[in-house]
N, C-alpha and C positions, 0 to 999 in steps of 0.2 A: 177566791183570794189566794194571791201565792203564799206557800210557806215562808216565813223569815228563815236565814241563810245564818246560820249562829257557828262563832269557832268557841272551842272547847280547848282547854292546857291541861293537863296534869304535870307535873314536877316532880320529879326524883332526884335526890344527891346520891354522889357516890363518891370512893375515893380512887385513886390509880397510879399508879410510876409510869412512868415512860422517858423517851429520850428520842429529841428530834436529832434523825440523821437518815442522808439522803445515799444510796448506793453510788448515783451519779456524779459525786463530790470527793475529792479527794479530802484528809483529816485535815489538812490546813483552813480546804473553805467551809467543810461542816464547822470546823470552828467558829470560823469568821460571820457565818452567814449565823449561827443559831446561839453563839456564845455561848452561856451557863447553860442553856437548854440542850444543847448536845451531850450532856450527862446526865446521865438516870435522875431525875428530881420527880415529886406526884405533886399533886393539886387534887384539891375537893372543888368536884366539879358540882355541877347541876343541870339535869338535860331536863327542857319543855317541850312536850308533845304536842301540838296542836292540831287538833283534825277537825275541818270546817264541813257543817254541812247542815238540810233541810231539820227545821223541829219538826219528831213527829209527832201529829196529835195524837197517834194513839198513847202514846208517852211520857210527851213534853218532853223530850231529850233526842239532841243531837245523836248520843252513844253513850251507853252507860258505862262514868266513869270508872266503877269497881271494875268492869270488865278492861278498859284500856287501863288502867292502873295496872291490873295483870299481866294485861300485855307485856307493855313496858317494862315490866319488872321479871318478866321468863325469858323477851327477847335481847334484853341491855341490860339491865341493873346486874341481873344474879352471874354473867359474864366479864362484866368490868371492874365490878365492886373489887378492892383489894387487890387488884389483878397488875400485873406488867403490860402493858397496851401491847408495848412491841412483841413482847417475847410469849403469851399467856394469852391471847384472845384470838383465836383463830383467824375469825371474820375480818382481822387487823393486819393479819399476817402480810408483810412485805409493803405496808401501807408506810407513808412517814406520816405521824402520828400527829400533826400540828390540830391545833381543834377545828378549822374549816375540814379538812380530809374526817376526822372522828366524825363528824356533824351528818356529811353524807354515808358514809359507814352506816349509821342509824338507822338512818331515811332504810336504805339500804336493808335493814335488818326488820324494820318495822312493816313498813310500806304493803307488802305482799300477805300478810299477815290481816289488815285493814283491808282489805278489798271484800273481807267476808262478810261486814258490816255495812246494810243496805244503807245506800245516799252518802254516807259520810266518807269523806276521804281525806290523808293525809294532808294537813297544808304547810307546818314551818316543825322544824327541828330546829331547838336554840339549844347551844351547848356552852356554859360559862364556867368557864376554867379558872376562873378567877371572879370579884368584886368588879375589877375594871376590864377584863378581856373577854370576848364572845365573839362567836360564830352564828349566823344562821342559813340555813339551807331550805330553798324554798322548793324543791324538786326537781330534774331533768327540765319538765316543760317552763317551770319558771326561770330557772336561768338562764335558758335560750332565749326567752322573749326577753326577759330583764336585759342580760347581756347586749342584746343587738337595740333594745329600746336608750339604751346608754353607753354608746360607743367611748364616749368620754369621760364616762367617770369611771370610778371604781367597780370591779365585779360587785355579785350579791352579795356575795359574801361579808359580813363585817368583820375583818381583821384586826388583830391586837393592835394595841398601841402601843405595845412591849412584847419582844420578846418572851415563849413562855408556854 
């Protein structure tokens, strides 16, 4: 009998400043396009990990949480927490900092890290900037197929509905 195929989340908050602004825009359209966001402001965020895969029966666990709690929390949290996105997190550096771009950043930062962890592999990075705004990033391979599966709608990505 197959194994059941189970996703797993762990949660982390943190908090951060940053300031959307893009090199390729003069100050006029940084303004216009990102309004009060294009000044230093923070948000308490909240990123969800989720990494899908086989339960083992030796186990009964996908991946044990304390250890992706760890994770999470050596490769994200102890680098963003309190931190300036722009100016202060490496990994961010020269990124415009909007939460879709942060979301993959992650992926990005997590991803390689998971491969050491037999069957299970990264499935969504959710990063909510807000009660009403979030991102989520489904990987390289998923938003290729996502993307060309809906040429008409919106990318994966879920974008604010505000500025922020």
């Amino acid at each position: 009998m197959p194994r059941p195929i189970v996703d797993i989340t762990h949660v982390q908050e943190f908090s951060a400043a940053h300031r959307l602004v893009s090199a390729h825009l003069s100050e006029k359209e940084n303004r216009e396009l990102y309004g009060p966001c294009f000044t230093d402001h923070g948000h308490n965020y909240s990123v969800e990990v989720t990494v899908r895969g086989p339960v083992e029966p030796e186990t009964g666990m996908v991946m044990d949480l304390n250890r992706l709690s760890r994770l999470v929390i050596e490769r994200i949290i102890e680098r963003v927490d309190h931190r300036h996105l722009n100016h202060d997190v490496p990994f961010l550096k020269g990124t415009i900092t909007t939460a879709e771009n942060v979301a993959v950043a992650f992926w990005d930062e997590l991803e390689p890290a998971l491969r050491a962890f037999k069957g299970c592999k990264l499935y969504r990075i959710r990063l909510n900037e807000s009660r009403a705004n979030r991102a989520e990033y489904f990987g390289p391979e998923k938003a290729v197929s996502r993307s060309s599966s809906r040429s008409s709608s919106r990318s994966s990505a879920k974008t604010r509905s505000a500025k922020g």
